[in-house]
MARTOR-883207 format. One record per residue (C-alpha): residue in one letter; x, y, z. Coordinates in steps of 0.25 Angstrom, whole numbers, padded with zeros to 4 digits, always signed. Layout:
N
aXYZ...
//
This chain:
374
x-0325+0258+0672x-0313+0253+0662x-0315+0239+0659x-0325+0231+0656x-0322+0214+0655x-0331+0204+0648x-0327+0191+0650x-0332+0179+0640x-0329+0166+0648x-0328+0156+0636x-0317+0149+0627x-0316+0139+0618x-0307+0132+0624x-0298+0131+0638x-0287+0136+0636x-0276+0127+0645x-0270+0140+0654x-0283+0147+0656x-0290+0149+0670x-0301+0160+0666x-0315+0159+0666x-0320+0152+0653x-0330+0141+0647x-0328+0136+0634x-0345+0133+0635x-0348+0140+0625x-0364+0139+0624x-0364+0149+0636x-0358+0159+0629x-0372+0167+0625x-0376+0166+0639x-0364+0171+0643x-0366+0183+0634x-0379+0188+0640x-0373+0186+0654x-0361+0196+0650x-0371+0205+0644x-0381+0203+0656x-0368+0208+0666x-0364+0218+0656x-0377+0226+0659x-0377+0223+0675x-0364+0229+0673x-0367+0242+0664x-0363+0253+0673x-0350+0246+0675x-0344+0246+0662x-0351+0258+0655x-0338+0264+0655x-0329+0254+0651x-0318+0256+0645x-0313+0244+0640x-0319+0230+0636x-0312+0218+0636x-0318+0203+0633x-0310+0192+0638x-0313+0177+0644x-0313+0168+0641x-0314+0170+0626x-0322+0182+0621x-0320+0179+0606x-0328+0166+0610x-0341+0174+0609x-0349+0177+0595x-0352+0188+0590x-0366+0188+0594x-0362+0186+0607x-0352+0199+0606x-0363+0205+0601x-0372+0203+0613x-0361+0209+0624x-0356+0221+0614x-0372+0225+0614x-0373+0225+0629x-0360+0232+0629x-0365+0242+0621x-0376+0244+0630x-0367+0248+0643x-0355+0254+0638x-0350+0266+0633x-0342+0261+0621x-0335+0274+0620x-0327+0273+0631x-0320+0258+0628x-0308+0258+0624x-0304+0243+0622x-0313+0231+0621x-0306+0217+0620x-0308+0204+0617x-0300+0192+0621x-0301+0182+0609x-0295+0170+0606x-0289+0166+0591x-0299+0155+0586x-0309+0167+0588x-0305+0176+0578x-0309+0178+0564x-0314+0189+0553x-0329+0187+0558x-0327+0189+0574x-0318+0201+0570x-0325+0207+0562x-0337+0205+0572x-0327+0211+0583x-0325+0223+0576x-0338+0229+0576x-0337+0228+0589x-0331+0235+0601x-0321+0223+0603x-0307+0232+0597x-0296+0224+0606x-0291+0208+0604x-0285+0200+0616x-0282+0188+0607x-0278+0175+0614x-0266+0170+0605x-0259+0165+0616x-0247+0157+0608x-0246+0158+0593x-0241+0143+0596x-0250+0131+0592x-0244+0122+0603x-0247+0133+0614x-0261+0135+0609x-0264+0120+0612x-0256+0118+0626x-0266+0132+0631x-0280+0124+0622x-0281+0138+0615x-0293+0137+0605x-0284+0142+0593x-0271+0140+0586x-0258+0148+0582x-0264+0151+0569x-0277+0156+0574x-0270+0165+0585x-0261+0171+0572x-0274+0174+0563x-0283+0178+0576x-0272+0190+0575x-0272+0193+0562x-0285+0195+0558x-0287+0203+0573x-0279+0212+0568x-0283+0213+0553x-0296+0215+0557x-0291+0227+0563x-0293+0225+0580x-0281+0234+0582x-0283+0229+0597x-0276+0216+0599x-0268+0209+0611x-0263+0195+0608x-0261+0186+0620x-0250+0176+0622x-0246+0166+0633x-0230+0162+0637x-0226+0151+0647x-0232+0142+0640x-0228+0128+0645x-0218+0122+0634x-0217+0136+0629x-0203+0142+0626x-0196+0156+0624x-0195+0153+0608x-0212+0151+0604x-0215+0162+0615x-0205+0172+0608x-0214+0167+0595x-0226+0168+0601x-0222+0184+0603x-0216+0185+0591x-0229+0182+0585x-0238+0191+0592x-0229+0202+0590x-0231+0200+0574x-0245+0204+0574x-0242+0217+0584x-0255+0216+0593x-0255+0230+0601x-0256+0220+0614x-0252+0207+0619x-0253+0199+0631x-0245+0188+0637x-0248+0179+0648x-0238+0169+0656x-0245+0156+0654x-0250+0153+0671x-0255+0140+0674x-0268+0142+0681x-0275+0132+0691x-0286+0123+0685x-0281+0125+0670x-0276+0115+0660x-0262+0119+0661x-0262+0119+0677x-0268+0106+0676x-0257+0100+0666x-0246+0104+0676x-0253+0097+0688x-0254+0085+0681x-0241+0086+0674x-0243+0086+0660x-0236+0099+0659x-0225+0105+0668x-0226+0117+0675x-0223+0129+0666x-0210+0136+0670x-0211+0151+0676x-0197+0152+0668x-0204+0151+0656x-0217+0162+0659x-0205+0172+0664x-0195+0169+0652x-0207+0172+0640x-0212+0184+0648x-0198+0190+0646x-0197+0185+0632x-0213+0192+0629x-0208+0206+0636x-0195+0207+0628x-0202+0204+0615x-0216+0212+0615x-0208+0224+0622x-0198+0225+0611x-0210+0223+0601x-0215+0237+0608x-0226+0231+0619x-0227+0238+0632x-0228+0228+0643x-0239+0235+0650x-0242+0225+0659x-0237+0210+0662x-0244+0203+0652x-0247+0214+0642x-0241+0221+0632x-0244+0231+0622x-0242+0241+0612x-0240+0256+0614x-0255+0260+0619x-0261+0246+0618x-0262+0242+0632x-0275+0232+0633x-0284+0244+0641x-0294+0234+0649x-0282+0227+0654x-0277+0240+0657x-0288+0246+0665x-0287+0231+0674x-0271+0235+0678x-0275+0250+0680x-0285+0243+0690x-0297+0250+0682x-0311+0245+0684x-0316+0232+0674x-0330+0224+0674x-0329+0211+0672x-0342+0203+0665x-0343+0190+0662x-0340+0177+0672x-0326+0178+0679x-0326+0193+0674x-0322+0202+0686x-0324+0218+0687x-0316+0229+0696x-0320+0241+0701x-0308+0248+0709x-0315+0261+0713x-0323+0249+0723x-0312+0239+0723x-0323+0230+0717x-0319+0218+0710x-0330+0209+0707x-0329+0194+0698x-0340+0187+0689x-0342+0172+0691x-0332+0164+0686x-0342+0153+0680x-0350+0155+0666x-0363+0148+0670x-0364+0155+0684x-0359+0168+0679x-0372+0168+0669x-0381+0162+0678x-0379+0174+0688x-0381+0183+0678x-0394+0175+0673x-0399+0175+0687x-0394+0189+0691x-0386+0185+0702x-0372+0187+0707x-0361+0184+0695x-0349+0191+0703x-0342+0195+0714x-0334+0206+0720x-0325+0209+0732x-0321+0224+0736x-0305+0223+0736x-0298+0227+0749x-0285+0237+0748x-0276+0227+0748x-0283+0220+0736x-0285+0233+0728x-0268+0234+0733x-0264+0222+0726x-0273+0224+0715x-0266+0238+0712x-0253+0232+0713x-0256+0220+0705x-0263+0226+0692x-0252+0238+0693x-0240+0229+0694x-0243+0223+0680x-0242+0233+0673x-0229+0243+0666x-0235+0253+0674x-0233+0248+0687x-0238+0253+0699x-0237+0266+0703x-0236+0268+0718x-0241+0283+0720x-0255+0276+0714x-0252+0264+0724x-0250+0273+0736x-0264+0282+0732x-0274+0269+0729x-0268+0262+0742x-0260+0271+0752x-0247+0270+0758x-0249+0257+0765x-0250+0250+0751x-0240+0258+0746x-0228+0254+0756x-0233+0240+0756x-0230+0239+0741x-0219+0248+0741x-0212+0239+0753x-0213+0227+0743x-0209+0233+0731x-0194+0234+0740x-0194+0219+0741x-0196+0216+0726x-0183+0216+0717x-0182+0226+0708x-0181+0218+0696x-0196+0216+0699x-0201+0227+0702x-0197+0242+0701x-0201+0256+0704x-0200+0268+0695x-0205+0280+0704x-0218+0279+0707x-0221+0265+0698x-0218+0251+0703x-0218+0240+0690x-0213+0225+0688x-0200+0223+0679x-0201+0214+0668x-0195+0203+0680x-0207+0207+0690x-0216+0204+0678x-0213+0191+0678x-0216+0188+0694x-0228+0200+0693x-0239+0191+0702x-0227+0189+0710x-0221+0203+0713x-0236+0210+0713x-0240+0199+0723x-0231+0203+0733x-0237+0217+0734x-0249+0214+0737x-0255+0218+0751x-0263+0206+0757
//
């Protein structure tokens, strides 16, 4: 077992590009806690062995202490802390101050995925975020004064009225406080959210791919010359300071998912299995001790695709011996006959390992789709 994933489906507010699975009803939130413990225990054999712990949503930071207390103690319970390595929580600004740190750290929370976004006031209320420029600037600083080595700060370009100048600051800035990790994220324009909904009705134009592909370039050239390793499309990080439970997901390690919407692998069954993605029938199921999930057995071709598309992500690539042992020589060919057809300023071969250029980055779901066997 390498992962284990709690997800807390609660924010303050909806954020304008966010399609994830979240209530900002907050008087379920103790009820929701004894439910994620109630699944924790079902679960126990699972995640004995885990190795790392990550806390994401929704807004984990969201939850007080008491009700940290409650998930840590149950946690305690059925894992053997000695083998974790990392446990993360996903926090938003407007969260943090002395008191929750200090709380956090005594703890086993040691890892930060902070939500900063834009250090810009004006893009901070075009995407609803709860908090402001100044509260993304202090979350930081008293982050690390505290002394969470552990931090990843997350930022989002294409931003619609957006240009190269307040994205180069937005770098620029992040790169003063020296987090060991950051992550960046096109900003995608999801069915059913605000920003999908502005465009269908006009009151915004259609953001330009132009813009996502220029501020990609522009975030590569700056954090590598700062020393990052771009380790995988959206993530960068110091030397040794890769975020492991991402990790373990594009090694296509196993995870268990608790919490609604949360899903779980298991690649020795090629089981993968997903909580229901509604707060109040999630906890009712658990209440009533009845089904909360489902699962599907994945076919060859599924586990196929999956290989190719968690590899192809990352610096490493994917390393075609591995391919032709997991999957054969049928598999093998078939990639290996589309691999010709792609131009080699995409894509590239270095013995053994296949990887995406900095140009094949910027049309990944494009290139990795066109290897997948149907």
């Amino acid at each position: 077992m390498s992962g284990l994933y709690i997800h807390i489906p609660f924010c303050k507010k909806a954020c304008h590009y966010c399609d994830f699975h979240f209530s900002t009803q907050s008087i379920y939130q103790d009820r929701m806690v004894s439910c994620i413990i109630n699944e924790i225990e079902q679960k126990k054999e699972l995640i004995h062995t885990t190795e790392t712990i990550y806390f994401g949503g929704g807004t984990p930071s969201i939850l007080n202490p008491n009700q940290l207390d409650r998930i840590f103690k149950k946690l305690n319970e059925v894992v053997d802390f000695s083998r974790i390595q990392e446990c993360t929580i996903e926090s938003n600004p407007d969260d943090i101050n002395k008191e929750f740190l200090s709380y956090l750290k005594n703890t086993p929370i040691d890892r930060f995925s902070l939500g900063v976004q834009s250090f810009h006031e004006d893009d901070l209320v075009y995407m609803n975020r709860a908090h402001n420029a100044k509260e993304a600037q202090s979350a930081i600083e008293l982050i690390q004064k505290v002394g969470f080595d552990k931090l990843s700060i997350d930022l989002i370009y294409g931003m619609p009225e957006s240009d190269d100048f307040k994205w180069k600051e937005n770098i620029s800035k992040v790169l003063e406080f020296e987090p060991d990790h950051i992550s960046a994220y096109c900003l995608t324009i999801e069915p059913n959210t605000v920003l999908d909904r502005w465009i269908k009705k006009g009151k915004i134009p259609p953001i330009p791919d132009e813009l996502g592909i220029r501020q990609f370039k522009l975030l590569i050239q700056y954090l590598e010359n700062a020393g990052y390793d771009h380790y995988e499309i959206s993530n960068f990080a110091r030397s040794n300071k890769r975020a492991l439970h991402n990790t373990n997901y594009w090694r296509g390690k196993s995870y268990v998912g608790i919490g609604p919407s949360a899903h779980s692998y298991n690649p020795l069954l090629a089981e993968r299995s997903w909580n229901i993605s509604n707060n109040i029938k999630y906890m009712n199921a658990l209440e009533g001790d009845k089904l909360y999930f489902e699962k599907e057995v994945l076919s060859i071709n599924e586990q196929f695709n999956e290989f190719v598309m968690i590899n192809l992500r990352t610096k490493e690539g994917i390393d075609i011996k591995l391919m032709e042992e997991k999957f054969g020589t049928y598999f093998l060919n078939a990639f290996l006959k589309e691999l010709k057809s792609i131009e080699s300023s995409l894509i590239r071969q270095s013995n053994n390992i296949v990887y995406l250029t900095t140009e094949g980055k910027l049309l990944s779901d494009h290139i990795i789709a066109q290897f997948f066997v149907v």
